[in-house]
C-alpha positions as a LaTeX table, in Angstrom:
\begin{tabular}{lrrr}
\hline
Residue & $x$ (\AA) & $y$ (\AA) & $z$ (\AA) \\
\hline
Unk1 & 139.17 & 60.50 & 89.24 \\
Unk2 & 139.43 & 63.55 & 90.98 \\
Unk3 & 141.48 & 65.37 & 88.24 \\
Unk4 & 138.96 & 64.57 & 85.72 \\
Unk5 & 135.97 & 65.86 & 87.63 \\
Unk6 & 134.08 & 68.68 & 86.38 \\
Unk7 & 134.47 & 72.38 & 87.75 \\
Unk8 & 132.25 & 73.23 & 90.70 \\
Unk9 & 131.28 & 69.52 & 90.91 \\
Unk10 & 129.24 & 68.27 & 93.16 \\
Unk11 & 131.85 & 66.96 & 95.88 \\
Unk12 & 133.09 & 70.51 & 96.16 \\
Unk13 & 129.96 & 72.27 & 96.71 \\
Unk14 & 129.65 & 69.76 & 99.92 \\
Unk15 & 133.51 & 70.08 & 101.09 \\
Unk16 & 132.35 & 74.20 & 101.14 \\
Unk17 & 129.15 & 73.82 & 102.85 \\
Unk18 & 130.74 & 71.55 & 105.67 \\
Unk19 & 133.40 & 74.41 & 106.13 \\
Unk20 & 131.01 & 76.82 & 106.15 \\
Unk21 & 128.95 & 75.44 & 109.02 \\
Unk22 & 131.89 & 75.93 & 111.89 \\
Unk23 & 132.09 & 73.79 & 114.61 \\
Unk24 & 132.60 & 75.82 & 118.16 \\
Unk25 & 136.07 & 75.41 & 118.08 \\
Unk26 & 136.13 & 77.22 & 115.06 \\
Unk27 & 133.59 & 79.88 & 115.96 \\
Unk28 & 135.91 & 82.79 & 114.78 \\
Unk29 & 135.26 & 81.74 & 111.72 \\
Unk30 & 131.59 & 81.63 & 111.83 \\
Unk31 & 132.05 & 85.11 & 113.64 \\
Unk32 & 133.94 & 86.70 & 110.76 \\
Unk33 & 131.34 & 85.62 & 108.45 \\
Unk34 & 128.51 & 86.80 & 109.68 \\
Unk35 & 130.64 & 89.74 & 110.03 \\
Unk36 & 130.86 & 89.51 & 106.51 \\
Unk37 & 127.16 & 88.86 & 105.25 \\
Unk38 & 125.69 & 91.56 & 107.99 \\
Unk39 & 128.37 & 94.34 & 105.95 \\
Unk40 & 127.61 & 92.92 & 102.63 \\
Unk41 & 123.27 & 93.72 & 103.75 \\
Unk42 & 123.93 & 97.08 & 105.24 \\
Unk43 & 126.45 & 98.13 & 102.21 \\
Unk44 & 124.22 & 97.16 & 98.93 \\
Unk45 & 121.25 & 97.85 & 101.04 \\
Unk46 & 122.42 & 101.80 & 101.88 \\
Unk47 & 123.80 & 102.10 & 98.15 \\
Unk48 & 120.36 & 100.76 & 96.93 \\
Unk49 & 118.52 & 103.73 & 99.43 \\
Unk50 & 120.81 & 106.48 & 98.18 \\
Unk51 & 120.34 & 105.51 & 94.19 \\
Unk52 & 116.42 & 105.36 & 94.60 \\
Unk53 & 116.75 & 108.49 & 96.59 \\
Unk54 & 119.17 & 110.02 & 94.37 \\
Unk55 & 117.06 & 109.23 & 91.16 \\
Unk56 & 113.11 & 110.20 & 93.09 \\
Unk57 & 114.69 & 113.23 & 93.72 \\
Unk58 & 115.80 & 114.02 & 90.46 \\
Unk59 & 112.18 & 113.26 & 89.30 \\
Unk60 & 110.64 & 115.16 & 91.47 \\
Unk61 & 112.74 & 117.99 & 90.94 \\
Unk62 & 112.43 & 118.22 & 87.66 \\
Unk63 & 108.42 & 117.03 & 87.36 \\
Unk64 & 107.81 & 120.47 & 89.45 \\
Unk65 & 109.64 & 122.30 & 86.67 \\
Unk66 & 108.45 & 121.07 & 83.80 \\
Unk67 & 104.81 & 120.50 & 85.23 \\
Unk68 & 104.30 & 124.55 & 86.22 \\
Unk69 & 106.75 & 126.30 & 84.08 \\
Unk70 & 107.60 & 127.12 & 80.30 \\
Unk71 & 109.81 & 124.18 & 78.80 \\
Unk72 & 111.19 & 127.29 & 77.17 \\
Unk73 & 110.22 & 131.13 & 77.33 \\
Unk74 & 110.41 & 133.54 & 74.66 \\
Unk75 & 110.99 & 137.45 & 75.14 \\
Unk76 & 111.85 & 140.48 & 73.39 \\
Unk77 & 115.33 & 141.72 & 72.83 \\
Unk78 & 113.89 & 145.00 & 73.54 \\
Unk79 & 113.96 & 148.41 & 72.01 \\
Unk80 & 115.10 & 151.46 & 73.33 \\
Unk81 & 112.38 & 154.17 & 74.42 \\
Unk82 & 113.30 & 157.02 & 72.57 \\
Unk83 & 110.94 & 159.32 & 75.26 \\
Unk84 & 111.93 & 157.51 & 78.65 \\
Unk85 & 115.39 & 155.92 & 77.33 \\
Unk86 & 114.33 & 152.52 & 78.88 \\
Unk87 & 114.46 & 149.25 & 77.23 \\
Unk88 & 111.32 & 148.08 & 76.27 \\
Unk89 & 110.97 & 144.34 & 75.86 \\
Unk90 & 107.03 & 143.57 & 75.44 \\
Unk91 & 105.70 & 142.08 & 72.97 \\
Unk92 & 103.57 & 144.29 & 70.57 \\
Unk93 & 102.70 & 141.09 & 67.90 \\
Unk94 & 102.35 & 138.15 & 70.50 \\
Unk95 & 99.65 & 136.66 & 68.75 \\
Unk96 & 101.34 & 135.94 & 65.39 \\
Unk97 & 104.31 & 135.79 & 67.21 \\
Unk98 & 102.70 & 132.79 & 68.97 \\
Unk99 & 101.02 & 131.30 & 65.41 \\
Unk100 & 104.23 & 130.86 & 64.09 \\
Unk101 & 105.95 & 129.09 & 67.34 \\
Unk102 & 102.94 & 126.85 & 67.42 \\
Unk103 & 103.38 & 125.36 & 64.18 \\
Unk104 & 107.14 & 124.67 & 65.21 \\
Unk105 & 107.10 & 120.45 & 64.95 \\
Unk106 & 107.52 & 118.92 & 68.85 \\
Unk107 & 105.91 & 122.32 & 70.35 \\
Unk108 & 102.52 & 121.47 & 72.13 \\
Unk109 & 101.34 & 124.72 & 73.55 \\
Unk110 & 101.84 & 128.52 & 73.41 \\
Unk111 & 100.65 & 130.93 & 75.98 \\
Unk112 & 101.65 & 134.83 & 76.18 \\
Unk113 & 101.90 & 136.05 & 79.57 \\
Unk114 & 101.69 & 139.24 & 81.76 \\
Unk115 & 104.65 & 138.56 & 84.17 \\
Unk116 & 105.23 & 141.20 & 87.31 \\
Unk117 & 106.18 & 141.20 & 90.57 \\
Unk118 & 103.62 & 142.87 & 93.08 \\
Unk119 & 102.95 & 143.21 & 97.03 \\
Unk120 & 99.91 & 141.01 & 97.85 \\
Unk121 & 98.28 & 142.61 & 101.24 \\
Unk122 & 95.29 & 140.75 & 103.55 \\
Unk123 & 95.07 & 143.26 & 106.69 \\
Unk124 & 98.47 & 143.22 & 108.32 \\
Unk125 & 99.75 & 140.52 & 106.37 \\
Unk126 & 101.68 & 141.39 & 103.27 \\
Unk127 & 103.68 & 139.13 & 100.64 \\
Unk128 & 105.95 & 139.78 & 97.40 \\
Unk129 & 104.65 & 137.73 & 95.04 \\
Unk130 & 104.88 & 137.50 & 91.42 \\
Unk131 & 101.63 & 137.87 & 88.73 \\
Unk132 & 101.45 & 135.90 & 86.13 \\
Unk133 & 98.59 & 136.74 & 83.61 \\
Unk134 & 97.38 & 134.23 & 82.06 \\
Unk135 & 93.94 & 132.65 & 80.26 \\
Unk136 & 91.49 & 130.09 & 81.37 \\
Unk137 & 92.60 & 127.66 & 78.87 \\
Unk138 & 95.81 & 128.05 & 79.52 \\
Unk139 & 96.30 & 127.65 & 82.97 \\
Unk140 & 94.33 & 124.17 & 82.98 \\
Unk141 & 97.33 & 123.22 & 80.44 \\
Unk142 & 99.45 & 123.40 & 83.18 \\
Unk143 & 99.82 & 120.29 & 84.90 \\
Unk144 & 100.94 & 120.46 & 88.68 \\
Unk145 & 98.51 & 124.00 & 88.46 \\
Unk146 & 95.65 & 122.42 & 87.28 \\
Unk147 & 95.55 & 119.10 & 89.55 \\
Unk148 & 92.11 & 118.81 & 90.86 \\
Unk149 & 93.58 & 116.84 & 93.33 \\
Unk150 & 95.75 & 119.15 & 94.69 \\
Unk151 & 93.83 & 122.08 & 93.98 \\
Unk152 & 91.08 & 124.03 & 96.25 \\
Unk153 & 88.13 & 125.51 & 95.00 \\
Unk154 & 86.71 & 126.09 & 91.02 \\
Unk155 & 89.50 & 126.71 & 88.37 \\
Unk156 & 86.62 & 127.59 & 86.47 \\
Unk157 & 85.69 & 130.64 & 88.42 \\
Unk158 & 89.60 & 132.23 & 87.34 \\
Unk159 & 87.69 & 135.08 & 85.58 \\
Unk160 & 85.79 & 135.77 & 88.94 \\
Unk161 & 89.01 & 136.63 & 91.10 \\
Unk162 & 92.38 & 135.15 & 90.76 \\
Unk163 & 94.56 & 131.40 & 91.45 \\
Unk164 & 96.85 & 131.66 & 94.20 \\
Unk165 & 99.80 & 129.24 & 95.09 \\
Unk166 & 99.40 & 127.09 & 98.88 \\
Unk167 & 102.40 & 128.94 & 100.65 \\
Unk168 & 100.86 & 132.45 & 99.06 \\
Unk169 & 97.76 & 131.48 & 100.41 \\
Unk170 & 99.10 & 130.12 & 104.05 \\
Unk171 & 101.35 & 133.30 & 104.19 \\
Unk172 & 98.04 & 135.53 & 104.42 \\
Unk173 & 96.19 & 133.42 & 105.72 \\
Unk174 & 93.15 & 133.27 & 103.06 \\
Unk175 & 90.96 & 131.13 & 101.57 \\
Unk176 & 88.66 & 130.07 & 98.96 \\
Unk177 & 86.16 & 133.34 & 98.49 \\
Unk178 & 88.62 & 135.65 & 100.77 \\
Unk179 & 89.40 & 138.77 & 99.31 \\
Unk180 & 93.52 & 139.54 & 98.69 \\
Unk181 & 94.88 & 142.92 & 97.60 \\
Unk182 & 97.19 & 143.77 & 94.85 \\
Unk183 & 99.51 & 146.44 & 95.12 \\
Unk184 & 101.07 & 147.43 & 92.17 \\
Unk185 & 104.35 & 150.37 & 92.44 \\
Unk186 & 104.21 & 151.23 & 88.82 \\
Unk187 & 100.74 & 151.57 & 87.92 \\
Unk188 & 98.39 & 154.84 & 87.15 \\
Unk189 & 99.83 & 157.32 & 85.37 \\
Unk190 & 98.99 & 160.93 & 86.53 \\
Unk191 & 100.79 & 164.31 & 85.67 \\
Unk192 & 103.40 & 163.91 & 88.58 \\
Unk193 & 104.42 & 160.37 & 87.37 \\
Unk194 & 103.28 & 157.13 & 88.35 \\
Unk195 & 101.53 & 156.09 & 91.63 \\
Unk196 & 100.48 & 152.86 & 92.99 \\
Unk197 & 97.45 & 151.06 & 91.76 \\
Unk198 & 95.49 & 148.72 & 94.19 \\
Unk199 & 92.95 & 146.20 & 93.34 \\
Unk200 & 91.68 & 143.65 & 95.62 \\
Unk201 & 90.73 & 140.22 & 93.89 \\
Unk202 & 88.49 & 137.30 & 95.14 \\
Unk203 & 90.44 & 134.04 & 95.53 \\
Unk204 & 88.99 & 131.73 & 93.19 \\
Unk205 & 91.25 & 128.70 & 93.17 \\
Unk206 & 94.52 & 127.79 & 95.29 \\
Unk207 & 96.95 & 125.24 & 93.81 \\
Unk208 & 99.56 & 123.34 & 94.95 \\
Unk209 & 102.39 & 122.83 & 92.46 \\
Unk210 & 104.86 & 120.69 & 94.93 \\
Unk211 & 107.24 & 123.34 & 94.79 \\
Unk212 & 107.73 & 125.61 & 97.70 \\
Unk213 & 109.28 & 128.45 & 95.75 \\
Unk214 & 106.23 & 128.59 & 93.12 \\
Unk215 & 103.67 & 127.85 & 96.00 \\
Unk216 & 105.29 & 130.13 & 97.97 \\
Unk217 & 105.43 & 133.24 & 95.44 \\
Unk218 & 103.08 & 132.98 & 91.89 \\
Unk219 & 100.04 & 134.17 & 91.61 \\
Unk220 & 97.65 & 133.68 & 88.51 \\
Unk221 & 95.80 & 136.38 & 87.16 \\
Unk222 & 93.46 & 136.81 & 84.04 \\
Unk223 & 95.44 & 137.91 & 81.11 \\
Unk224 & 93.09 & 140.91 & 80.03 \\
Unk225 & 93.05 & 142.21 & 83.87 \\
Unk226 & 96.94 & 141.52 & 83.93 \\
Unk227 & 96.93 & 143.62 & 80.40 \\
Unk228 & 94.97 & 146.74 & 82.32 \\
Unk229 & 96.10 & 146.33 & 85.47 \\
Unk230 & 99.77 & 146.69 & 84.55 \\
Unk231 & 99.69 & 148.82 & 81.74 \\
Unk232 & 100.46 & 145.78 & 78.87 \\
Unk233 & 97.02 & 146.85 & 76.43 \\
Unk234 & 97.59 & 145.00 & 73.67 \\
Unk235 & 101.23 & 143.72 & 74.59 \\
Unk236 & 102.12 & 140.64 & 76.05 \\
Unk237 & 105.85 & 139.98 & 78.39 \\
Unk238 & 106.35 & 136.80 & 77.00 \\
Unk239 & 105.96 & 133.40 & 75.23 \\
Unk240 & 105.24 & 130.31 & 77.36 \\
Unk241 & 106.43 & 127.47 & 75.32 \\
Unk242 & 105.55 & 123.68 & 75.90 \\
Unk243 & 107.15 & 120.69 & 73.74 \\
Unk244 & 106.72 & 117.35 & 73.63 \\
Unk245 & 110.18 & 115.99 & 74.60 \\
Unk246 & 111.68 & 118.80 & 77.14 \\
Unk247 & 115.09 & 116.40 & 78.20 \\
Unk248 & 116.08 & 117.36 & 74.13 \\
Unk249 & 115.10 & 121.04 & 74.29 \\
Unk250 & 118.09 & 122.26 & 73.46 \\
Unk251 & 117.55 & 120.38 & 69.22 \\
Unk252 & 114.53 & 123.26 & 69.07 \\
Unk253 & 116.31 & 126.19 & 70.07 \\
Unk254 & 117.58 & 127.05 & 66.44 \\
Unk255 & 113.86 & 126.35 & 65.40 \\
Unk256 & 112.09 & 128.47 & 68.06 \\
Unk257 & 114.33 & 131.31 & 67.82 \\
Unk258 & 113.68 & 130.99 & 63.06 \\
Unk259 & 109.70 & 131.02 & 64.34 \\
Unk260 & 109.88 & 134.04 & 66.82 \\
Unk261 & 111.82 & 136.38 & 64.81 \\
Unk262 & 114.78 & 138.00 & 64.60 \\
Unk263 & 115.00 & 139.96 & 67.90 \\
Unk264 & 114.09 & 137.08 & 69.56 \\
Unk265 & 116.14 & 135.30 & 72.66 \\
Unk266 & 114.52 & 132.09 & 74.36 \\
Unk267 & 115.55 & 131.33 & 77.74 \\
Unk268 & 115.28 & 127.26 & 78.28 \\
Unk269 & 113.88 & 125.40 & 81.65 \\
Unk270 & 117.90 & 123.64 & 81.28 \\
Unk271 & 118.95 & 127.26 & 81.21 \\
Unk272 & 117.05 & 127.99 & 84.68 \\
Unk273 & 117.79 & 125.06 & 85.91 \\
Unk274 & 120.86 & 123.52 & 84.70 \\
Unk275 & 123.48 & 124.47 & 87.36 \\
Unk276 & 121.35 & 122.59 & 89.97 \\
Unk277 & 121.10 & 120.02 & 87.98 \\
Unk278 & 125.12 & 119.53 & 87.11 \\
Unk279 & 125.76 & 120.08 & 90.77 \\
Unk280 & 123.30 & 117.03 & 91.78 \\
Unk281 & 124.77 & 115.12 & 88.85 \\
Unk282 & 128.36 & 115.76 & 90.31 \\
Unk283 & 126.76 & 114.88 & 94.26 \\
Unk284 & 125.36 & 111.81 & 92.90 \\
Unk285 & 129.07 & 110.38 & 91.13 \\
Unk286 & 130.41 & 111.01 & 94.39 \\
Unk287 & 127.72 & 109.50 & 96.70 \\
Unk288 & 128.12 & 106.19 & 94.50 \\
Unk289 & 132.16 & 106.09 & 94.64 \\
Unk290 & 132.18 & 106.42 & 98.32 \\
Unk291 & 129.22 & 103.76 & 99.18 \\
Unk292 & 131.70 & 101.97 & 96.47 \\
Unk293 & 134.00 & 101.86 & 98.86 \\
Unk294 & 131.80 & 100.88 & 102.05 \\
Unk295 & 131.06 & 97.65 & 99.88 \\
Unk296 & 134.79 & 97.26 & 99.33 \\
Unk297 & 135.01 & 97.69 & 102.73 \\
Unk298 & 132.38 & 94.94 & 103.76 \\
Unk299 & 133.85 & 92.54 & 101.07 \\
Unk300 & 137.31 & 92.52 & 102.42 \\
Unk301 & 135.86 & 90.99 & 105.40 \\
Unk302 & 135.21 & 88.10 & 103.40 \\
Unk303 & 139.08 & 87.67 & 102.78 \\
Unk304 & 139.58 & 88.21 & 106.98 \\
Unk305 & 137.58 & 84.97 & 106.97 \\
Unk306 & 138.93 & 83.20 & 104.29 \\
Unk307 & 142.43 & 83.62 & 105.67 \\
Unk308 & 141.15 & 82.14 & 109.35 \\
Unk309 & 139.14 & 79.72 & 107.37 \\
Unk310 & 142.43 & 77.76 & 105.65 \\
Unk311 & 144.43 & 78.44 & 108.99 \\
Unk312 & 141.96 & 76.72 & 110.80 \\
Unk313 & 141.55 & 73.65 & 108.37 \\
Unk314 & 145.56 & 73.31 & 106.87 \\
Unk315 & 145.51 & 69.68 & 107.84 \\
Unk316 & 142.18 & 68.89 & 105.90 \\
Unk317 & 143.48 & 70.69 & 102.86 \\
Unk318 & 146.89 & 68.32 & 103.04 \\
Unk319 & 144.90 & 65.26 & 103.42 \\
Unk320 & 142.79 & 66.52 & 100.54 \\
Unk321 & 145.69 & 67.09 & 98.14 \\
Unk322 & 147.30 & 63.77 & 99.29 \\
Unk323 & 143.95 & 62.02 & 98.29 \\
Unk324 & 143.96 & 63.69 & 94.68 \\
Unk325 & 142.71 & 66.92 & 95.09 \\
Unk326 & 143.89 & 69.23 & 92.41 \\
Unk327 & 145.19 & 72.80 & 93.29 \\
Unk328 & 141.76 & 74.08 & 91.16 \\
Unk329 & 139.29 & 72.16 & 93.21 \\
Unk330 & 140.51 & 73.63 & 96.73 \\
Unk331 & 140.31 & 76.94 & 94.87 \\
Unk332 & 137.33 & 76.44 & 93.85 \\
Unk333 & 135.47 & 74.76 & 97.68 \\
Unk334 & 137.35 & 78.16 & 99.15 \\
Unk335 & 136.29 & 80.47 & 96.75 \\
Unk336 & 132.17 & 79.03 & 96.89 \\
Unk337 & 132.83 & 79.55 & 100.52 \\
Unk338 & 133.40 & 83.09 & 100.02 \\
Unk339 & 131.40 & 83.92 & 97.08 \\
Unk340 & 128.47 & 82.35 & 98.59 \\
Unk341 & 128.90 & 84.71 & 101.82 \\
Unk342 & 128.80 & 87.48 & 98.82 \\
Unk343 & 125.94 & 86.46 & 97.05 \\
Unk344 & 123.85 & 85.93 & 100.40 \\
Unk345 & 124.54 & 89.33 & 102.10 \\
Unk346 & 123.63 & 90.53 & 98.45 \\
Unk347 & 120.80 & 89.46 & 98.32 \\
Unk348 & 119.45 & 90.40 & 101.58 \\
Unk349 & 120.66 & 93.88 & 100.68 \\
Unk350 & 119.01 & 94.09 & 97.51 \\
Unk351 & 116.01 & 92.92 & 99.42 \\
Unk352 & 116.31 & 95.48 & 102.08 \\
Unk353 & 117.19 & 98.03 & 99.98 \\
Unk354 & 114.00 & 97.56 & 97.61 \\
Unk355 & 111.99 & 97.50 & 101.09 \\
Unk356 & 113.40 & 101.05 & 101.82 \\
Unk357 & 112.81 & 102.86 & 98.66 \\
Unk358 & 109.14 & 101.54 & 98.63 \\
Unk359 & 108.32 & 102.14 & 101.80 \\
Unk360 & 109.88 & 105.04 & 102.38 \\
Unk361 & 106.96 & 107.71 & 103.38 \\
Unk362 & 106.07 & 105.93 & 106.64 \\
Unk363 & 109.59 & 104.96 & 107.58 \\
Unk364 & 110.22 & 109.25 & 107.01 \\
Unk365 & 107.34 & 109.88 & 108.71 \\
Unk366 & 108.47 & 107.81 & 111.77 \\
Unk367 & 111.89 & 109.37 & 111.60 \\
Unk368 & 110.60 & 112.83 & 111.49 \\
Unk369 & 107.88 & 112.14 & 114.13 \\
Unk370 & 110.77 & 110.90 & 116.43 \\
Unk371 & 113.14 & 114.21 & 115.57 \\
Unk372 & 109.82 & 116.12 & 116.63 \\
Unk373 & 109.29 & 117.10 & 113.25 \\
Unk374 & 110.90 & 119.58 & 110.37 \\
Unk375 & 113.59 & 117.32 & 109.85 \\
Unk376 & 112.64 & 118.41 & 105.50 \\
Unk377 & 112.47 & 121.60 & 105.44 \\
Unk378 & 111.15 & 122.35 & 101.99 \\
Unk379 & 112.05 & 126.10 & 102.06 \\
Unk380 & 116.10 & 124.26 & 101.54 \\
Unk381 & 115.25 & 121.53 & 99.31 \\
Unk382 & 112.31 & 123.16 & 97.46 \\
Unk383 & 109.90 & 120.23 & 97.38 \\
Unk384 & 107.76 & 118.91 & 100.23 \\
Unk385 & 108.95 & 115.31 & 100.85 \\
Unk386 & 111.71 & 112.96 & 100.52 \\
Unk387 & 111.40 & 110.96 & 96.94 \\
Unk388 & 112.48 & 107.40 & 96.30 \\
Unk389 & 112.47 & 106.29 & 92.59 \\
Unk390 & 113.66 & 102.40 & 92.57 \\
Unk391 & 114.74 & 101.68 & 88.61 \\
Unk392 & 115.95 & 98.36 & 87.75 \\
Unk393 & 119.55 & 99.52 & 86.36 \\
Unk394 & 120.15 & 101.64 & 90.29 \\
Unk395 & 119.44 & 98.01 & 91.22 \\
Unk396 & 121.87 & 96.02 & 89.20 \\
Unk397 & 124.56 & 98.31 & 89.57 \\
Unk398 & 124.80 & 97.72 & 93.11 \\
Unk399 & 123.78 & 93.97 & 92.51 \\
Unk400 & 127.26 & 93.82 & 90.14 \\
Unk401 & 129.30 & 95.89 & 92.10 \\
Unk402 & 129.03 & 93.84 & 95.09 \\
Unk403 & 129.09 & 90.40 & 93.30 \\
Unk404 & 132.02 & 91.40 & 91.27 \\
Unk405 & 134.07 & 92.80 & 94.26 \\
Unk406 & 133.12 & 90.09 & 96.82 \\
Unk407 & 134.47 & 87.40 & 93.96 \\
Unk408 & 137.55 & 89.39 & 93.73 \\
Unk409 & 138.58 & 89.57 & 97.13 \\
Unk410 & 137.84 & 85.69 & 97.63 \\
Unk411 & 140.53 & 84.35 & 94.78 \\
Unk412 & 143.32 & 85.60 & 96.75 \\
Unk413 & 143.01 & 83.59 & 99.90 \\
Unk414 & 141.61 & 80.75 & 98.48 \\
Unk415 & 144.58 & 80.99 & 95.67 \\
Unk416 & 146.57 & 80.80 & 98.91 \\
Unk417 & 145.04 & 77.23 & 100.14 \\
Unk418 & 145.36 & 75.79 & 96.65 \\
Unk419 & 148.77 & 76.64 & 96.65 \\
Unk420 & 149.58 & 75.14 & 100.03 \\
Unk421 & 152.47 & 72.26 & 100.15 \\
Unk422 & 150.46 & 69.59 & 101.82 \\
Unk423 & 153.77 & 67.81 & 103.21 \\
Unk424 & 154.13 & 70.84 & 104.99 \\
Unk425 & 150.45 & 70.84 & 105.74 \\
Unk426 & 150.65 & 67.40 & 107.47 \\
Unk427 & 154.17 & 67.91 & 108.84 \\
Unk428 & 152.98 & 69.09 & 112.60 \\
Unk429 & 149.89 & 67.16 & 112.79 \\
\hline
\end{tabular}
């Protein structure tokens, strides 16, 4: 009757759960499995934490690009200056240079800018920063800029003064209405060359972009002030490009460069950015094969068990066999016993892992409060906080990876009590 039961039948599902509850005699069994399910949980629940972390990060990182800088730029080859020999790389036709990206398909805004890099003074406090000129409409295109909830005071006032970034703004130690000055090295030209030009500018509006770098360093100015104030009348630096889908930039390269004109190079946010990006790619491979192996690691403890666990009941296994038992049934009431250990501490770790990545601002806040704070220093990782993202394939990699190894490392012990001679079983008993 036995031999023509079904596999995983009901009989064998009890025979496992009776092992699995150990009697004190046998409590090094019940020791090695809890062994087992507490470094199943810790395993799937830390590769869980470092995938959500791995992929907010990512995010983040590349939300602050795309949501305050050009998805691509576009500049001037340049021309040599026949009168100063320098390469001149401004944009004389910006505007119909500009008509004819817009119409590009996938390209969602244009905007020419001023771009230079100045000293911004307030009393004794002074800052290189860098000027980008800019219009009205413009900068409220740009979304981490133009986040009225991150943002201080009127963007609409920007032709009143100029926008200044947080750190820019905590690095002089302004405000909304204070008055910063802008010192320029190249700016009026006299009859013994150029000398510096200073202008001091009301600050209208202070943003936030989540970046420290750009908070830290970018200042927004009005593009027909930018124009006089550094000398660009009627020129522009470059294009500011925005498109629709920037993770496939690179298909509207060919296209942007056809639409710009010949002496045209673009310069794409992957191009900035890329080398981070690889690098964190190649960080995040490795991250997974070694918390990989900490799972390995937890699942062989499973087998540790196992082995104790058909030591410790031989002479039940003989009696079984001698009452019908097939070799596939005792595989299969030691291999629930150890799967079910797997699926368990699984579970808990997907559950504890989950609990992490959602609540992970107040359980980093705690942490840093109890480090006495600056444990992120956002000047290192460029953004302000520690991001979680939790996505549903993070999730059932781990989920599969710990399943599939904890039902590997069970078949070979119980393999080992299905094989077992129960004559020799009985023989000392």
């Amino acid at each position: 009757m036995a031999g023509r039961a079904s596999p995983f039948a009901p009989f064998e599902w009890m025979i496992a759960w009776r092992y699995l509850r150990a009697k004190r005699a046998e409590g090094g069994v019940s020791v090695m499995t809890w062994i087992s399910l507490i470094g199943i949980t810790l395993a799937v629940m830390a590769l869980i934490a470092t995938l959500a972390v791995r992929s907010g990060f990512r995010a983040e990182f590349v939300d602050t690009i795309l949501g305050a800088n050009a998805h691509v730029t576009v500049y001037n080859a340049g021309e040599v200056d026949a009168q100063t020999g320098r390469i001149d790389r401004m944009l004389g036709d910006y505007e119909a240079m500009a008509a004819r990206v817009r119409a590009v398909p996938g390209v969602t805004r244009v905007a020419p800018l001023v771009k230079a890099q100045v000293m911004a003074n307030v009393r004794d406090r002074n800052a290189g920063v860098e000027i980008f000129g800019i219009t009205l409409d413009n900068l409220k295109t740009i979304p981490r800029v133009a986040n009225p909830e991150t943002g201080q005071g009127d963007i609409d006032r920007f032709y009143d003064g100029i926008a200044i970034g947080s750190g820019v703004a905590r690095e002089l130690g302004v405000g909304i209405g204070d008055k910063v000055k802008i010192i320029s090295p190249g700016g009026v030209k006299t009859a013994f060359g150029s000398s510096p030009r200073v202008s001091a500018y009301e600050v209208t509006y202070i943003f936030s972009a989540g970046r420290y770098d750009i908070d830290r360093t970018r200042i927004y100015m009005p593009f027909a002030e930018a124009q006089s104030f550094f000398n660009r009348e009627g020129r522009a630096d470059e294009l500011e490009i925005m498109v629709e889908d920037p993770e496939h930039i690179d298909e509207l390269s060919l296209p942007l460069i056809r639409a710009a004109g010949e002496r045209a190079l673009i310069w794409t946010w992957k191009d900035q950015s890329g080398g981070f990006l690889r690098a964190l790619e190649v960080e995040d491979n490795v991250m997974f094969i070694i918390l990989s192996i900490l799972v390995l690691i937890a699942a062989m403890n499973i087998t540790s068990g196992l082995i104790m666990l058909v030591k410790n009941k031989g002479r039940d296994i003989g009696i079984l066999r001698t009452m019908g038992l097939t070799e596939g049934a005792v595989l299969r009431v030691f291999f629930i016993c150890g799967a079910f250990t797997g699926i368990i501490g699984t579970v808990m770790g997907v559950v504890l892992g989950c609990l992490f990545a959602i609540y992970i601002d107040p359980l980093f806040a705690a942490v840093n409060w109890m480090m006495g704070g600056q444990v992120w220093d956002p000047s290192v990782r460029g953004i302000y906080y520690l991001p979680a993202q939790l996505r549903f394939e993070d999730v059932m990699s781990a989920v599969v990876l710990s399943l599939g190894l904890s039902f590997i490392v069970t078949i070979f012990p119980a393999r080992r009590a299905a094989r077992m001679n129960p004559v020799e079983a009985l023989r000392y008993e």
